[in-house]
C-alpha positions as CSV (number, residue, x, y, z in Angstrom):
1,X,1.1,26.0,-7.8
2,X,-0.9,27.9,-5.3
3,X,1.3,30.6,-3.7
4,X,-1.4,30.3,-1.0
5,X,-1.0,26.5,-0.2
6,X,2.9,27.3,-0.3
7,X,3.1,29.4,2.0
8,X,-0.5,29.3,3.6
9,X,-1.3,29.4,7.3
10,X,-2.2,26.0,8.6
11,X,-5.1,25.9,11.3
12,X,-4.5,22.7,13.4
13,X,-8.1,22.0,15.0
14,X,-8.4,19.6,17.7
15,X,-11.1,18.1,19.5
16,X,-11.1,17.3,22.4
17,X,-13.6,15.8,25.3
18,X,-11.5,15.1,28.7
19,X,-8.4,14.8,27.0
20,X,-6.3,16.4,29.9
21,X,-3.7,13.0,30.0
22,X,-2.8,14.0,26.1
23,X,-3.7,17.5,25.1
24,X,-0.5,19.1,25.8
25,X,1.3,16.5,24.3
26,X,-0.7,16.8,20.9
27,X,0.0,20.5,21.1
28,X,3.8,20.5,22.0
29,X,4.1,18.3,18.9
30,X,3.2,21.7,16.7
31,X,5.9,23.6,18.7
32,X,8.3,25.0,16.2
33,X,6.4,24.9,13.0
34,X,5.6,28.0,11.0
35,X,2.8,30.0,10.1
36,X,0.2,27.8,12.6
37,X,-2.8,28.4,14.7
38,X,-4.4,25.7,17.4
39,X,-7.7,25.7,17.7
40,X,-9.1,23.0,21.0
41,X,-12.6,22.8,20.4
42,X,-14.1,21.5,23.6
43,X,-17.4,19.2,23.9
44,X,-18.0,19.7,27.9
45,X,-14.8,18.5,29.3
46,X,-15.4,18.2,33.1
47,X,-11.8,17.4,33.9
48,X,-8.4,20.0,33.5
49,X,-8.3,19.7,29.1
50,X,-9.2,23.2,28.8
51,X,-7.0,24.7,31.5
52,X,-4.4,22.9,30.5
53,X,-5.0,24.6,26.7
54,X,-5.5,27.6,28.0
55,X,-2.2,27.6,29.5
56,X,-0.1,26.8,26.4
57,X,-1.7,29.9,24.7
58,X,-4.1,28.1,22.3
59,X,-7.4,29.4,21.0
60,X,-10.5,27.3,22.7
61,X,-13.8,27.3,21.5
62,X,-16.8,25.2,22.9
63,X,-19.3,23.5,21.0
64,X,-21.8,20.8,21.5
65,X,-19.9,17.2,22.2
66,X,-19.4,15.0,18.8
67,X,-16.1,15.2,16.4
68,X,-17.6,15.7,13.4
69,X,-19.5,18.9,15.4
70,X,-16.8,20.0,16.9
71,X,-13.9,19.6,13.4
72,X,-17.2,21.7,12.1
73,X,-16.9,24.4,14.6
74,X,-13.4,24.3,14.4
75,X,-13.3,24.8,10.9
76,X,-15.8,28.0,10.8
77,X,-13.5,29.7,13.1
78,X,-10.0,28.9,11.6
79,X,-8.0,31.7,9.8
80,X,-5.9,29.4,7.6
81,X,-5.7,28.2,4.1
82,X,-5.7,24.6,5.4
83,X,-7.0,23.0,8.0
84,X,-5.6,20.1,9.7
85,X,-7.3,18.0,11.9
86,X,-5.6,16.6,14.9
87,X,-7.2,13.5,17.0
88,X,-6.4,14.9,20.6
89,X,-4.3,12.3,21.4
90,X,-2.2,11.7,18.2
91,X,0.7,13.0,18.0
92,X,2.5,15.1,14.8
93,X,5.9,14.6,13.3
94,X,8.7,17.0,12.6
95,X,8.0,19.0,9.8
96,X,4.4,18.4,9.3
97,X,3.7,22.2,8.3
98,X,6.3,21.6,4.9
99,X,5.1,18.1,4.4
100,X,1.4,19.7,4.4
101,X,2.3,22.1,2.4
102,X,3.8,20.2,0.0
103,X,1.5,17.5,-0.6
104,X,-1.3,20.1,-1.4
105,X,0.6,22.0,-4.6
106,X,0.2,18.9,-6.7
107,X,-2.8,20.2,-8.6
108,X,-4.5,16.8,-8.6
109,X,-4.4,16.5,-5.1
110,X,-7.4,17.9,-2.9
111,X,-6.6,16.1,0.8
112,X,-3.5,14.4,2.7
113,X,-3.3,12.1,5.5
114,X,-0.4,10.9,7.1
115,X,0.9,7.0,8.0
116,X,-0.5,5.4,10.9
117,X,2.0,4.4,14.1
118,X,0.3,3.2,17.2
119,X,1.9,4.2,20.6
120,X,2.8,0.4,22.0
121,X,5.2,-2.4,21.5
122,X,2.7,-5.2,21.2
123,X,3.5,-7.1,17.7
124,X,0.0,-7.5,16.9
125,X,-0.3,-3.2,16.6
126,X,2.5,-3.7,13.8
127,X,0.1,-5.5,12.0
128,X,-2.3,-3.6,12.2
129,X,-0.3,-0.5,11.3
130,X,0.5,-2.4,8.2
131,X,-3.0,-2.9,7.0
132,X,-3.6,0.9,8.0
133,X,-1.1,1.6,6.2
134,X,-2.2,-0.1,3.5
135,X,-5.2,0.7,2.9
136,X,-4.5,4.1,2.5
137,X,-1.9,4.6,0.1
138,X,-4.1,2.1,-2.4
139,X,-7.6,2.9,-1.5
140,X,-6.6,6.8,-0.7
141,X,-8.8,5.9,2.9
142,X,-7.2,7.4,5.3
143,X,-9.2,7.7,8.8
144,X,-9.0,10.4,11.5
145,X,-6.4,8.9,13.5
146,X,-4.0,10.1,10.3
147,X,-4.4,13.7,10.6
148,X,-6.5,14.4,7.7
149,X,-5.6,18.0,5.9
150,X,-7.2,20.0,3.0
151,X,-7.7,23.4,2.1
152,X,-10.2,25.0,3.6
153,X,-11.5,26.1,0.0
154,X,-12.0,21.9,-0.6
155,X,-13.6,21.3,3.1
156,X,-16.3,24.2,2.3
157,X,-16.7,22.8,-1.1
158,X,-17.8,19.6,0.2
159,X,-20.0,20.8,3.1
160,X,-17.4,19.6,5.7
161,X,-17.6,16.6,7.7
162,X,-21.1,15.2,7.6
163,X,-22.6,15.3,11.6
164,X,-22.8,11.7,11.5
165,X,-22.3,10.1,15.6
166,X,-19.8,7.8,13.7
167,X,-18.4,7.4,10.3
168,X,-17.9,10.8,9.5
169,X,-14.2,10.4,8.2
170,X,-15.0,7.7,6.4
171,X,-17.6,10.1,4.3
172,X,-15.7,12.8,4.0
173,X,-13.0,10.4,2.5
174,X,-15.7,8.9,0.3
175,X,-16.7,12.7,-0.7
176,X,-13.1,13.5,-1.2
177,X,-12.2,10.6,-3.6
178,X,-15.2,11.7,-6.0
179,X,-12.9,15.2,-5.9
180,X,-9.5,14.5,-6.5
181,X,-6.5,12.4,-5.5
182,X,-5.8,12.1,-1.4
183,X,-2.2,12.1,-0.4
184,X,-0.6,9.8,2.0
185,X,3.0,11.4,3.5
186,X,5.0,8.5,4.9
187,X,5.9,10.2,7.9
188,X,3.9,8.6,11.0
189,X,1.7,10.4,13.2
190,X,1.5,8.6,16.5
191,X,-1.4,7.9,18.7
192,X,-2.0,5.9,21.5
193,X,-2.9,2.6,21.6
194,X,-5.6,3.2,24.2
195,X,-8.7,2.1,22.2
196,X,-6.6,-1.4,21.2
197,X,-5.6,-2.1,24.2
198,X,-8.9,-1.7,26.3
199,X,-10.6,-4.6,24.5
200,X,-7.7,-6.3,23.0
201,X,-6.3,-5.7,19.4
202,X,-8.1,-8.6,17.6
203,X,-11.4,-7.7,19.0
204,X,-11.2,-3.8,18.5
205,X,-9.7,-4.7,15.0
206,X,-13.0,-7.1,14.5
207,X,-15.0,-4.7,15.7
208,X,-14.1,-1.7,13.6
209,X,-14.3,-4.1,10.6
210,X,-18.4,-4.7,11.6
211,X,-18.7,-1.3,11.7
212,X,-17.8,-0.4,8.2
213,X,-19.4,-3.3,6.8
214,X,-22.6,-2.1,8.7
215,X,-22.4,1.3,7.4
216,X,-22.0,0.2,3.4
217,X,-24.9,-1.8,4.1
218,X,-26.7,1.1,4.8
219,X,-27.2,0.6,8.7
220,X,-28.0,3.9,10.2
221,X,-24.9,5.7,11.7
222,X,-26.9,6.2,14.9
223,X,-27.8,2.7,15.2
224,X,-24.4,1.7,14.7
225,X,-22.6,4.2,16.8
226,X,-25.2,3.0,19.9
227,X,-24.3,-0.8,19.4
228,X,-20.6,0.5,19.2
229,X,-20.5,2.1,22.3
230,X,-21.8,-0.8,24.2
231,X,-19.6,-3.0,22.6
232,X,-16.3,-0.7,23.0
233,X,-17.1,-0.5,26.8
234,X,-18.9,-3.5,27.7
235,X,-17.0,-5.4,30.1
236,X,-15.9,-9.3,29.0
């Protein structure tokens, strides 16, 4: 057992692009947890994200827009042993700093993730929480959404998230496995059920399923993330 990892400092790193309707609720979610630093890394919010950081008292940084660039960023700059990366508008659960800390002493272990719970009432999110769910305590593959955490010893190890424009938890998870075992705590983080609901839940579900699939097949990640965009936005 690392006495590091057990009583380590835990740098939460956020990214964040015009995130103003959730940032301070991701970051009041970290409120009364011990031994923390928030880091908002900005990508060129033109709307209030940053002053709205700024007035909680969080460190902000600005890098170039793209999450696996800005986790990067985030991660060069971060004073703890473990980094934790928080979707900007997911939402942590009580006691995430022990359950974090916790997870990591197992000696096998080398990353966490926590369960998935979507922010909405619609049935058809239960289900997909289930295969989420799922997926990640049998395959160990979590996604962003999750909160993914490691030491920072492990994320410099592996090079840290590839600068893919899409796909780059999925790699790191894939890089992870080849490592050591990846934690799933039971807890929930919640996020919103924005990117469901814009298109619909079986068509974003559909849609992230293509995705995948076209990544294994060796699809490039920029030709996949430019047909995703238009897909994600394209009006039906």
């Amino acid at each position: 057992m690392s006495q590091n990892i057990a009583d380590g400092k835990i740098s939460i790193i956020i990214p964040a692009i015009n995130e103003a309707g959730n940032i301070k609720k991701a970051i009041a979610t970290t409120q009364g947890s011990i031994n923390i630093e928030i880091i908002v890394v900005d990508g060129g919010s033109d709307d209030d994200t940053v002053e709205i950081a700024q007035s909680l008292g969080v460190k902000i940084i600005s890098s170039s827009p793209g999450r696996a660039v800005q986790m990067n960023v985030g991660a060069v700059t971060a004073n703890g042993d473990i980094l934790l990366f928080l979707h900007a508008d997911s939402r942590l659960p009580s006691g995430f700093d022990d359950m974090i800390r916790t997870a990591l002493q197992h000696p096998e272990t080398v990353a966490g993730a926590f369960n998935l719970r979507i922010d909405a009432s619609l049935l058809s999110l239960r289900w997909v929480e289930l295969g989420v769910n799922l997926r990640s305590h049998f395959y160990q593959m979590p996604y962003g959404d999750q909160a993914i955490f490691l030491t920072k010893q492990v994320f410099q190890q592996i090079g840290g998230f590839p600068e893919l424009p899409i796909m780059e938890d999925f790699e790191l998870m894939r890089r992870l496995k080849r490592t050591g075992r990846i934690v799933i705590i039971p807890t929930p983080v919640v996020t919103s059920a924005r990117r469901w609901l814009q298109k619909g839940v079986f068509k974003t579900t559909l849609l992230n399923q293509i995705v995948i699939i076209a990544y294994l097949l060796g699809i490039s990640p920029e030709r996949i993330c430019r047909w995703y965009r238009r897909e994600k936005f394209k009006r039906i």
